[in-house]
N, CA, C and O atoms as CSV, one atom per row, in Angstrom:
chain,resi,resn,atom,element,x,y,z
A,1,UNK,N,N,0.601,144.358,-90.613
A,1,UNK,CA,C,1.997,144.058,-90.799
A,1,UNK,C,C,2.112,142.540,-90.950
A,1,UNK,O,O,1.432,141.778,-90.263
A,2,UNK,N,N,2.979,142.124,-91.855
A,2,UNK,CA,C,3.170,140.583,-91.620
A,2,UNK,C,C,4.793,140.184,-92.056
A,2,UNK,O,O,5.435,140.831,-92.883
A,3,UNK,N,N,5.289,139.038,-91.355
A,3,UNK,CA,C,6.119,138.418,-91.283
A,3,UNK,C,C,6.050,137.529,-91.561
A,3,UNK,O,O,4.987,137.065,-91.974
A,4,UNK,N,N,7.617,136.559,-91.439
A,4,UNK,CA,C,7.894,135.438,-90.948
A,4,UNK,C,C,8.312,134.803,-89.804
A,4,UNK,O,O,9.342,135.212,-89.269
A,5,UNK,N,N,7.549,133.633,-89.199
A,5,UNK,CA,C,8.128,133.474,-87.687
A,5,UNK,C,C,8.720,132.120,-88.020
A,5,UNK,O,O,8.257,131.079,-88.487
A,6,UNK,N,N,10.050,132.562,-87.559
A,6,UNK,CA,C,11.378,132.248,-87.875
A,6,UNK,C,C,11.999,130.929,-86.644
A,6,UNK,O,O,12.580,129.856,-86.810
A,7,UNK,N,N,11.666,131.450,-85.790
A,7,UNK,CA,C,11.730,130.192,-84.297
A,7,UNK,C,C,11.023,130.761,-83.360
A,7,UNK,O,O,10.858,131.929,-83.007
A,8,UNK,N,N,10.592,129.645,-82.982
A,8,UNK,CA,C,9.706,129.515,-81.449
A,8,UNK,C,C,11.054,128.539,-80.792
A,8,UNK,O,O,11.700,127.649,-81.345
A,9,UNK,N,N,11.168,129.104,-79.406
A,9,UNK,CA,C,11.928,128.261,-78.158
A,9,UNK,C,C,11.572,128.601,-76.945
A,9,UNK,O,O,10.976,129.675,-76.865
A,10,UNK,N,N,11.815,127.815,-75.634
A,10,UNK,CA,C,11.437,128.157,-74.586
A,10,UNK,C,C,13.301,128.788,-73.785
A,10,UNK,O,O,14.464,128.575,-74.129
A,11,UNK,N,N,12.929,129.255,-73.119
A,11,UNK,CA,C,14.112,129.868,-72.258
A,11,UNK,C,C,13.740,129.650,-71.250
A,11,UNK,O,O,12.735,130.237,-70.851
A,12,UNK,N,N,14.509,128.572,-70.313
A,12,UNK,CA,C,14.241,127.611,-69.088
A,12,UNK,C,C,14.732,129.055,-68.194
A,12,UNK,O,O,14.191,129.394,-67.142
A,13,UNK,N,N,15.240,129.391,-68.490
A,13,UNK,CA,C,16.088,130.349,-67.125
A,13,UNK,C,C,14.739,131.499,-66.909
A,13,UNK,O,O,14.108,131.730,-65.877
A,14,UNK,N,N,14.613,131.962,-67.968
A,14,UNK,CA,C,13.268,133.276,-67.785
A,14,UNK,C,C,11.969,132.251,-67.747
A,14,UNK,O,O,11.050,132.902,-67.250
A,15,UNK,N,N,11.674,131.384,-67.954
A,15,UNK,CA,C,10.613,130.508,-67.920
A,15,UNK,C,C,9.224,131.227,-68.469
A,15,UNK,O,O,8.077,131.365,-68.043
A,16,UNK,N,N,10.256,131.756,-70.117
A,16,UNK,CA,C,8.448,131.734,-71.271
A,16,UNK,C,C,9.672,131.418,-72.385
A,16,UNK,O,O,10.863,131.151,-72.550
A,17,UNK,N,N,8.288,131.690,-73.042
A,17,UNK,CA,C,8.637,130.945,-74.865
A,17,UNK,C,C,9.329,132.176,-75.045
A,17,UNK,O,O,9.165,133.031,-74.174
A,18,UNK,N,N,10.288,132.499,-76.293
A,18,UNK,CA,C,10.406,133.290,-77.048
A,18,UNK,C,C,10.670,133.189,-77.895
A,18,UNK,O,O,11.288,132.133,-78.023
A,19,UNK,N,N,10.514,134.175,-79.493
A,19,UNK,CA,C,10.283,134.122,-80.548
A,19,UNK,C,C,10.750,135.107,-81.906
A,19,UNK,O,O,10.632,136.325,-82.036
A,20,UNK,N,N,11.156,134.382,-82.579
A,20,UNK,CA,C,11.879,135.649,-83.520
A,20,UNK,C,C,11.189,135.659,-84.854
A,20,UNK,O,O,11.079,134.626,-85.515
A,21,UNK,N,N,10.801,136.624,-85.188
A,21,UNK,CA,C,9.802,137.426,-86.057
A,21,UNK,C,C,10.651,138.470,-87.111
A,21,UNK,O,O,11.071,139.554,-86.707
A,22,UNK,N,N,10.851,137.998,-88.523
A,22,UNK,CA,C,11.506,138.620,-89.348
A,22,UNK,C,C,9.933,139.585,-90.335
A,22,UNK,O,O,9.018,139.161,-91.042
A,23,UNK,N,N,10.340,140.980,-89.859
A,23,UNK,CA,C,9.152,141.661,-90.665
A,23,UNK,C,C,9.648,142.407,-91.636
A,23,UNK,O,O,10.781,142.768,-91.317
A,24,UNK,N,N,9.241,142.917,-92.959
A,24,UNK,CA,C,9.427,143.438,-93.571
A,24,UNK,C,C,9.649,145.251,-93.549
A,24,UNK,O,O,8.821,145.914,-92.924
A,25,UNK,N,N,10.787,145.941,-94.257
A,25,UNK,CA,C,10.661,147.451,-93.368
A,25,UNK,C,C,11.378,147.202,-92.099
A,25,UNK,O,O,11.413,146.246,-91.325
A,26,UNK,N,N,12.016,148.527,-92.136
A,26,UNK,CA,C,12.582,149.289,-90.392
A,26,UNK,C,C,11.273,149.652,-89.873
A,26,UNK,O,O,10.604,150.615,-90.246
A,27,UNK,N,N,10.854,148.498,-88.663
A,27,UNK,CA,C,9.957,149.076,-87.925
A,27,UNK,C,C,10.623,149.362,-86.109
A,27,UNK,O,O,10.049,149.526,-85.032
A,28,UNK,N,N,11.791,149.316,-86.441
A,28,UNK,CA,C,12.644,149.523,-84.925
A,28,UNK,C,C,12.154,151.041,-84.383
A,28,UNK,O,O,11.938,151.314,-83.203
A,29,UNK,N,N,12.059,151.755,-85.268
A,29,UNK,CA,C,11.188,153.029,-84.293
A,29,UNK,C,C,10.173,153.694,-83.548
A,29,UNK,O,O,10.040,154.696,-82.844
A,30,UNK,N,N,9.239,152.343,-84.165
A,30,UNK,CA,C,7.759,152.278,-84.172
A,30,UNK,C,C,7.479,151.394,-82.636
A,30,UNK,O,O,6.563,151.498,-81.820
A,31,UNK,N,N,8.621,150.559,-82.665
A,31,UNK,CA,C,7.992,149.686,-81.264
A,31,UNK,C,C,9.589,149.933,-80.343
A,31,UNK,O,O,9.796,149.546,-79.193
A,32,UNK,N,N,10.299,150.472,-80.990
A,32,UNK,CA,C,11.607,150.589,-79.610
A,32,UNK,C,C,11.286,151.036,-78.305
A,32,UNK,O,O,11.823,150.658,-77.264
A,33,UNK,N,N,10.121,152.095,-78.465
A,33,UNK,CA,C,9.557,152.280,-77.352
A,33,UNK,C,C,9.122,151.430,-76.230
A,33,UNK,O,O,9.457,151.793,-75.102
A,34,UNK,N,N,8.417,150.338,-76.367
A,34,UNK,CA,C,7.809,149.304,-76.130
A,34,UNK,C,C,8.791,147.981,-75.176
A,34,UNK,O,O,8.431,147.161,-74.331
A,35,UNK,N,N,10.282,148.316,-75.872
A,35,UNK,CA,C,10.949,147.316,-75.113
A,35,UNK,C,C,10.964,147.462,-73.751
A,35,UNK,O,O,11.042,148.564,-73.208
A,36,UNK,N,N,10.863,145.936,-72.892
A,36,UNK,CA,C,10.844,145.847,-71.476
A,36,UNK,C,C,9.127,146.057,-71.015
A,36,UNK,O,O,8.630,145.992,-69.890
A,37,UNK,N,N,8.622,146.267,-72.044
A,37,UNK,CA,C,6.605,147.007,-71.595
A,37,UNK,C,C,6.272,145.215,-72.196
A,37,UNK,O,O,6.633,144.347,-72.990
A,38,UNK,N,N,5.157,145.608,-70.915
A,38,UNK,CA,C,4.263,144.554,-71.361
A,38,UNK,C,C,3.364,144.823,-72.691
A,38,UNK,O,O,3.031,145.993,-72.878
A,39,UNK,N,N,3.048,144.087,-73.395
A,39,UNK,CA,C,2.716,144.189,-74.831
A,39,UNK,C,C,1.592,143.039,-75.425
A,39,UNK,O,O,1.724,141.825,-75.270
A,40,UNK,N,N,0.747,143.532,-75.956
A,40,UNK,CA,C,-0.782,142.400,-76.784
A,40,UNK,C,C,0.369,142.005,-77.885
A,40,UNK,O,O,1.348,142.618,-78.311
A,41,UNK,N,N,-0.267,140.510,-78.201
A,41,UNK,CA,C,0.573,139.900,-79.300
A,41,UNK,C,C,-0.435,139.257,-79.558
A,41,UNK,O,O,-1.157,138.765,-78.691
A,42,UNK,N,N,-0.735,139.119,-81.474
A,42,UNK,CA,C,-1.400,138.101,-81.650
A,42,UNK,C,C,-0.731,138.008,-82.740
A,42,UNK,O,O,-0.270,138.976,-83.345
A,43,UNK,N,N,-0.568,136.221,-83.254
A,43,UNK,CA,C,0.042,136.005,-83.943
A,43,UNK,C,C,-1.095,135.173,-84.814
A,43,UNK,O,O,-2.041,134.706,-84.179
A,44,UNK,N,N,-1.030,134.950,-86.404
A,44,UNK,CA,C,-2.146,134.416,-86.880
A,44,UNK,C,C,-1.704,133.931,-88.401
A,44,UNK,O,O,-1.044,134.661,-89.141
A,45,UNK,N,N,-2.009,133.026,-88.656
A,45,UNK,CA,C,-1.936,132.045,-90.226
A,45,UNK,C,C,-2.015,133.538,-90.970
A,45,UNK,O,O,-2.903,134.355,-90.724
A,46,UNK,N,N,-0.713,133.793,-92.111
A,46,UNK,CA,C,-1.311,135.138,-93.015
A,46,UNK,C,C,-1.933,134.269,-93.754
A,46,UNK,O,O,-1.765,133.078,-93.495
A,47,UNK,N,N,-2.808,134.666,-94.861
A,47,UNK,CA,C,-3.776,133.940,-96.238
A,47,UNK,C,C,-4.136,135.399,-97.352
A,47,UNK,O,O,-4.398,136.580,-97.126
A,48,UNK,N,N,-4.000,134.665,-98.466
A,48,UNK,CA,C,-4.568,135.644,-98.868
A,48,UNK,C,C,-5.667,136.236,-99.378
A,48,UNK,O,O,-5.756,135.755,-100.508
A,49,UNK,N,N,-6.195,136.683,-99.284
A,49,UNK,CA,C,-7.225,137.370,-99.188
A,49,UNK,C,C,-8.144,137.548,-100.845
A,49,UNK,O,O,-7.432,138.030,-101.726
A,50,UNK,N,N,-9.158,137.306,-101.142
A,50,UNK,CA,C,-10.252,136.724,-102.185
A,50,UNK,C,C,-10.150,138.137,-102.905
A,50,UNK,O,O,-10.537,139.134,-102.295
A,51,UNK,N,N,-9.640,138.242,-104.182
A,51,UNK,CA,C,-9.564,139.603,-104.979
A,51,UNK,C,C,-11.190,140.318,-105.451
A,51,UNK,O,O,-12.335,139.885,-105.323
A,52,UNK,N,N,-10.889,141.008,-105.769
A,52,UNK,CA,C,-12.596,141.989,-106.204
A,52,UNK,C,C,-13.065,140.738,-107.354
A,52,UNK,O,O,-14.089,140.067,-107.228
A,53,UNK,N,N,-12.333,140.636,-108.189
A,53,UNK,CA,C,-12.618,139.449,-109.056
A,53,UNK,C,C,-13.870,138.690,-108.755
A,53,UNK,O,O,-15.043,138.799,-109.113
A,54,UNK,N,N,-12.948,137.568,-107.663
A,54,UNK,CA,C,-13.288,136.660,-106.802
A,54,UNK,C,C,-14.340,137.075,-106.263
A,54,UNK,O,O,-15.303,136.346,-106.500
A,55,UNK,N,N,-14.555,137.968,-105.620
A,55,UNK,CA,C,-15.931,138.515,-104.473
A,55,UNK,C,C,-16.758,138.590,-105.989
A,55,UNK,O,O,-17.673,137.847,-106.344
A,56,UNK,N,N,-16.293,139.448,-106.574
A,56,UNK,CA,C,-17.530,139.450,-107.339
A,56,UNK,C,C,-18.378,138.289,-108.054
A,56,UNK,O,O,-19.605,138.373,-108.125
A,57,UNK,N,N,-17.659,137.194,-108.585
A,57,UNK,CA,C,-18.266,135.702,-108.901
A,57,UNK,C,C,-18.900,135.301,-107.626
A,57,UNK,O,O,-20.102,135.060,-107.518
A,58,UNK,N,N,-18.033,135.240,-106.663
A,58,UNK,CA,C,-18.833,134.549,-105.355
A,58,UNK,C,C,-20.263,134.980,-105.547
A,58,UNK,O,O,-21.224,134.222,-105.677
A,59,UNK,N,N,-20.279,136.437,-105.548
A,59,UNK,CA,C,-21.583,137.202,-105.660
A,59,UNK,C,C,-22.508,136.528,-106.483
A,59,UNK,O,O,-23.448,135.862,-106.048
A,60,UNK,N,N,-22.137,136.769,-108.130
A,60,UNK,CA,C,-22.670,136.108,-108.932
A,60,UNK,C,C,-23.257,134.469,-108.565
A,60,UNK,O,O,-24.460,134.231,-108.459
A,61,UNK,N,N,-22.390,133.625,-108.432
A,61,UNK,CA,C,-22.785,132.252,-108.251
A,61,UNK,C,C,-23.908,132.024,-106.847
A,61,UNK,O,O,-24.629,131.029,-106.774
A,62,UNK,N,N,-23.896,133.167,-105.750
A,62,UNK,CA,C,-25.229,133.028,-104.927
A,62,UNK,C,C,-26.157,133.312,-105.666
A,62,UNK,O,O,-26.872,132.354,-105.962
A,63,UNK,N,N,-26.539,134.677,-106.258
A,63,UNK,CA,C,-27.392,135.079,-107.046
A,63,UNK,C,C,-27.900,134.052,-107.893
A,63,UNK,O,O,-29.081,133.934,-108.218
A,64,UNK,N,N,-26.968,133.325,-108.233
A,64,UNK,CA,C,-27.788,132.218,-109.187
A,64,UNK,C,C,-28.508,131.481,-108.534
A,64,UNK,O,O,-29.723,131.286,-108.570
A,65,UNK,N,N,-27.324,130.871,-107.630
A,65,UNK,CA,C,-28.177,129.719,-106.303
A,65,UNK,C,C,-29.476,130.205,-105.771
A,65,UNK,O,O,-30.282,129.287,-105.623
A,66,UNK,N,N,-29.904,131.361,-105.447
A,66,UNK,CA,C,-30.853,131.938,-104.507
A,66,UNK,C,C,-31.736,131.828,-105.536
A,66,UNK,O,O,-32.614,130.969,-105.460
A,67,UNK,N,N,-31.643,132.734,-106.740
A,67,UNK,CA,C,-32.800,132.319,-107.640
A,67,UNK,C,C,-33.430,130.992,-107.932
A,67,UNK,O,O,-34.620,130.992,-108.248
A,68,UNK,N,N,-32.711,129.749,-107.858
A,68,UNK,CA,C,-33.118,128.906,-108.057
A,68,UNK,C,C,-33.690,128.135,-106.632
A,68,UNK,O,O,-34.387,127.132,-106.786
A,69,UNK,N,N,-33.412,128.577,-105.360
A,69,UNK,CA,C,-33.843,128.192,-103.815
A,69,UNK,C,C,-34.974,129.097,-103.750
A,69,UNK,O,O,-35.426,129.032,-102.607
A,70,UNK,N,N,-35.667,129.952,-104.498
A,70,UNK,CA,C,-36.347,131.186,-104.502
A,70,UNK,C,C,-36.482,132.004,-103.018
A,70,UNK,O,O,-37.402,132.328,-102.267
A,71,UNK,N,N,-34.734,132.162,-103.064
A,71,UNK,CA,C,-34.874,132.749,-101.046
A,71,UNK,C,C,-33.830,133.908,-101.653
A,71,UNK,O,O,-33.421,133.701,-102.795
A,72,UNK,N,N,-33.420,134.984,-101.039
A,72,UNK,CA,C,-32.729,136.336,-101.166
A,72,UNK,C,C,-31.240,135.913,-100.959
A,72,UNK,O,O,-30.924,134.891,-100.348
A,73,UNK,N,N,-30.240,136.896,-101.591
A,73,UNK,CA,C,-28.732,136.213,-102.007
A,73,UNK,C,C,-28.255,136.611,-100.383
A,73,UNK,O,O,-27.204,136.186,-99.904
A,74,UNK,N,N,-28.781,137.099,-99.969
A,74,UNK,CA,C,-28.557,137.057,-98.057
A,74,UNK,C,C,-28.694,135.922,-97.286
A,74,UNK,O,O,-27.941,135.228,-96.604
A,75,UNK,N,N,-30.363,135.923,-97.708
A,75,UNK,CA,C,-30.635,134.446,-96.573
A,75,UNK,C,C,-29.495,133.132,-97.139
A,75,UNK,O,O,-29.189,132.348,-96.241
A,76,UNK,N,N,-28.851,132.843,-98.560
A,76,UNK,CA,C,-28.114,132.068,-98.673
A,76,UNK,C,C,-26.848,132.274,-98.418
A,76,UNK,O,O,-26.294,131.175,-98.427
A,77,UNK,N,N,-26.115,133.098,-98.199
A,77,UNK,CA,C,-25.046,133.748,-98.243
A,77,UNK,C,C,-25.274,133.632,-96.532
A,77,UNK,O,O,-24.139,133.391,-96.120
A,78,UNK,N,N,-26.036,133.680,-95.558
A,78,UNK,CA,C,-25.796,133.071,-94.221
A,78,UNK,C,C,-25.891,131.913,-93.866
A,78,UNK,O,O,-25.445,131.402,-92.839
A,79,UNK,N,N,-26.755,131.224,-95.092
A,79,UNK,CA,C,-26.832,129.720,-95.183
A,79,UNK,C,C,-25.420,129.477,-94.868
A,79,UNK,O,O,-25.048,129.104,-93.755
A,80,UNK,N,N,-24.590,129.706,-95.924
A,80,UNK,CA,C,-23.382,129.258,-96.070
A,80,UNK,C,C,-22.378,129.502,-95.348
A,80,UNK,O,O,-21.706,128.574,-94.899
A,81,UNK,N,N,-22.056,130.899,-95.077
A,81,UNK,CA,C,-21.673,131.007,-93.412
A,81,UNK,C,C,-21.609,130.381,-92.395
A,81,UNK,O,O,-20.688,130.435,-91.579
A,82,UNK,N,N,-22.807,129.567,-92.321
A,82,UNK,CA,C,-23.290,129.183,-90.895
A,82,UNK,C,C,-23.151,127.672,-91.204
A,82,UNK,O,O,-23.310,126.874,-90.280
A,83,UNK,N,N,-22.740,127.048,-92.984
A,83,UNK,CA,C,-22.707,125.542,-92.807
A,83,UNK,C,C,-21.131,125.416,-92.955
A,83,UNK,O,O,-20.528,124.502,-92.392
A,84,UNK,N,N,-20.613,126.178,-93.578
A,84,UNK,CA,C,-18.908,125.914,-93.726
A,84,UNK,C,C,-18.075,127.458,-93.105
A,84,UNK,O,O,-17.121,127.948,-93.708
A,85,UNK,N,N,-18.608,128.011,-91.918
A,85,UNK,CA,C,-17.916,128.798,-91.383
A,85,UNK,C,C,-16.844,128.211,-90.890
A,85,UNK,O,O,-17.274,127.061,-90.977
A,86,UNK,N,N,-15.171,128.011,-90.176
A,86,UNK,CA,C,-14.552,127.556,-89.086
A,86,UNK,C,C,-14.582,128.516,-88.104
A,86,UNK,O,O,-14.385,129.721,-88.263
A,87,UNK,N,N,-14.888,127.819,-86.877
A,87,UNK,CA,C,-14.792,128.183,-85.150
A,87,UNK,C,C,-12.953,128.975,-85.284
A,87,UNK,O,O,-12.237,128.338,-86.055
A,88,UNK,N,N,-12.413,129.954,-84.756
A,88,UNK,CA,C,-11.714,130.644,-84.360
A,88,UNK,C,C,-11.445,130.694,-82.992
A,88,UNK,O,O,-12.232,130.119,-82.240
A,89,UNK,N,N,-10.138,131.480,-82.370
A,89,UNK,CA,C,-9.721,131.542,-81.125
A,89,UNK,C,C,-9.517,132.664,-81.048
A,89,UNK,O,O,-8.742,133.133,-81.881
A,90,UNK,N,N,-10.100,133.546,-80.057
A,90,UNK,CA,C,-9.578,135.183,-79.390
A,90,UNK,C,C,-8.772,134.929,-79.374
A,90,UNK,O,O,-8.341,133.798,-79.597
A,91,UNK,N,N,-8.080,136.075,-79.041
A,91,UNK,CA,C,-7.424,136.660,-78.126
A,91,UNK,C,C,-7.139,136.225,-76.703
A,91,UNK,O,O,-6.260,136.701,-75.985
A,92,UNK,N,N,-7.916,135.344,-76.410
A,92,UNK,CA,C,-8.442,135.054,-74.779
A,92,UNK,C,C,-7.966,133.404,-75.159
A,92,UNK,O,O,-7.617,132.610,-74.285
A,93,UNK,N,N,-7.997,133.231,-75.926
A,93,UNK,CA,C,-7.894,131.641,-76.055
A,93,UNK,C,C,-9.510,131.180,-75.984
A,93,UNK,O,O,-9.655,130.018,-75.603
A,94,UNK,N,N,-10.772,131.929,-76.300
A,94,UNK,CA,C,-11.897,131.353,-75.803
A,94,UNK,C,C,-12.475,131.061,-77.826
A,94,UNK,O,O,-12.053,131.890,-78.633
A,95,UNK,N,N,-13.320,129.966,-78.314
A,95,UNK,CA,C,-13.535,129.513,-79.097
A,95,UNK,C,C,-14.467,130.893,-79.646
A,95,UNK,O,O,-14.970,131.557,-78.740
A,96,UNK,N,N,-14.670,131.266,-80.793
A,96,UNK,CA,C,-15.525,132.060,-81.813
A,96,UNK,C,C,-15.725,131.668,-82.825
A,96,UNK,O,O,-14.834,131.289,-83.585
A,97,UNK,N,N,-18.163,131.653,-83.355
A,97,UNK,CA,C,-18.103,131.286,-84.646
A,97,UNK,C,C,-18.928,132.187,-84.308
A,97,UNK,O,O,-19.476,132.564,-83.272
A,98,UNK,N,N,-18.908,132.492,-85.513
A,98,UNK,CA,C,-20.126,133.604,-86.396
A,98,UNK,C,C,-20.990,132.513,-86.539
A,98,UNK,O,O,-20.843,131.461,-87.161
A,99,UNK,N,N,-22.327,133.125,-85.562
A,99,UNK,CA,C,-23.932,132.569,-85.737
A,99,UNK,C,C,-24.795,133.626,-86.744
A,99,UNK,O,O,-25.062,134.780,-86.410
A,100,UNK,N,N,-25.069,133.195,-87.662
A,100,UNK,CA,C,-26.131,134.537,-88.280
A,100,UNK,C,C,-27.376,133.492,-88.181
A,100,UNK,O,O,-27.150,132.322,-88.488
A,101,UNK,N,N,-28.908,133.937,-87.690
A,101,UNK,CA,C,-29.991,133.670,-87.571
A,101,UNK,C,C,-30.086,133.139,-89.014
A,101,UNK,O,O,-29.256,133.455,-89.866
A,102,UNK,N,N,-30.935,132.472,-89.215
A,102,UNK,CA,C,-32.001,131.625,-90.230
A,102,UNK,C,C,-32.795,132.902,-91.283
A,102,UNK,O,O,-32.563,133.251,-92.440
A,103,UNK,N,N,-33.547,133.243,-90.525
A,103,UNK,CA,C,-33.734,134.259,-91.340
A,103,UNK,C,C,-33.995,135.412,-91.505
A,103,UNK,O,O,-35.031,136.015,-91.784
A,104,UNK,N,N,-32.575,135.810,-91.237
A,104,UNK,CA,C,-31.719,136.955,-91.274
A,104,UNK,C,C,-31.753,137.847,-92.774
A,104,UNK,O,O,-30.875,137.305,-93.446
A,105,UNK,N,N,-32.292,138.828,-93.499
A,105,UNK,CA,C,-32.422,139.580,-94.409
A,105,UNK,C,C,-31.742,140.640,-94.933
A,105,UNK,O,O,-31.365,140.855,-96.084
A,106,UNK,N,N,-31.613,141.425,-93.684
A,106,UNK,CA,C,-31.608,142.818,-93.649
A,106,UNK,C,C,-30.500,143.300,-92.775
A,106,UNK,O,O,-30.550,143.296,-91.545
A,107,UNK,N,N,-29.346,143.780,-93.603
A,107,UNK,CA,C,-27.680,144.154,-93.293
A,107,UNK,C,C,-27.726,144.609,-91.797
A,107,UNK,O,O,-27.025,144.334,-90.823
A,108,UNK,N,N,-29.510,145.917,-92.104
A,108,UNK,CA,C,-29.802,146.594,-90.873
A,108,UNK,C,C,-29.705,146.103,-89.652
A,108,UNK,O,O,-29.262,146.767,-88.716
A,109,UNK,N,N,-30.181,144.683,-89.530
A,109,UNK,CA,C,-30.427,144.261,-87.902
A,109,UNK,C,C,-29.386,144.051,-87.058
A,109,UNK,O,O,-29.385,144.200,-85.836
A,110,UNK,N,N,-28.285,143.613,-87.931
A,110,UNK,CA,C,-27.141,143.463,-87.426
A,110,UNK,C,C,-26.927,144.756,-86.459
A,110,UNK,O,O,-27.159,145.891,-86.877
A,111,UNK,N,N,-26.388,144.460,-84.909
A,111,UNK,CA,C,-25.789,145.515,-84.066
A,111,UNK,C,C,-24.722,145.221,-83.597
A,111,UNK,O,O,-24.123,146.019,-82.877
């Protein structure tokens, strides 16, 4: 689901933030339930997202690169991952980057 968040303010009297969230669609039935319940919220930058197009050149332009590094469009394709990934925040507020090993091959090992 995505929105627009419309204002952030604090409310001194209840002492938290609160926030108004314009979403697209009647979703008043889906969460009316929910009012007064404690509730997970994560809120996050929308972006949009790299079309089949796009994936597919990306594809292409490793394939080239790797042929010419004479290493597999994997081992570069974690190269790159691992040199221009950005660090992220849970849920928890605790920092997350995707580490993929050096030389990492095989979709399989991943668990």
């Amino acid at each position: 689901m995505t929105g627009i968040l419309e204002a952030v303010f604090y409310d001194w009297k209840n002492k938290c933030t609160k926030m108004e969230i314009d979403v697209e669609g009647n979703v008043r039935d889906d969460y009316s339930g929910l009012t007064g319940k404690k509730v997970f919220v994560e809120i996050r930058k929308w972006y949009k997202k790299r079309s089949k197009t796009a994936n597919s050149y990306y594809w292409e332009l490793v394939g080239k690169l790797a042929k010419e590094e004479s290493i597999s469009n994997i081992v570069l394709h974690n190269q790159l991952l691992r040199e221009f990934s950005e660090p992220w925040l849970d849920a928890y507020g605790n920092i997350q980057v995707w580490w993929i090993p050096f030389d990492t091959d095989k979709v399989s090992r991943f668990d």
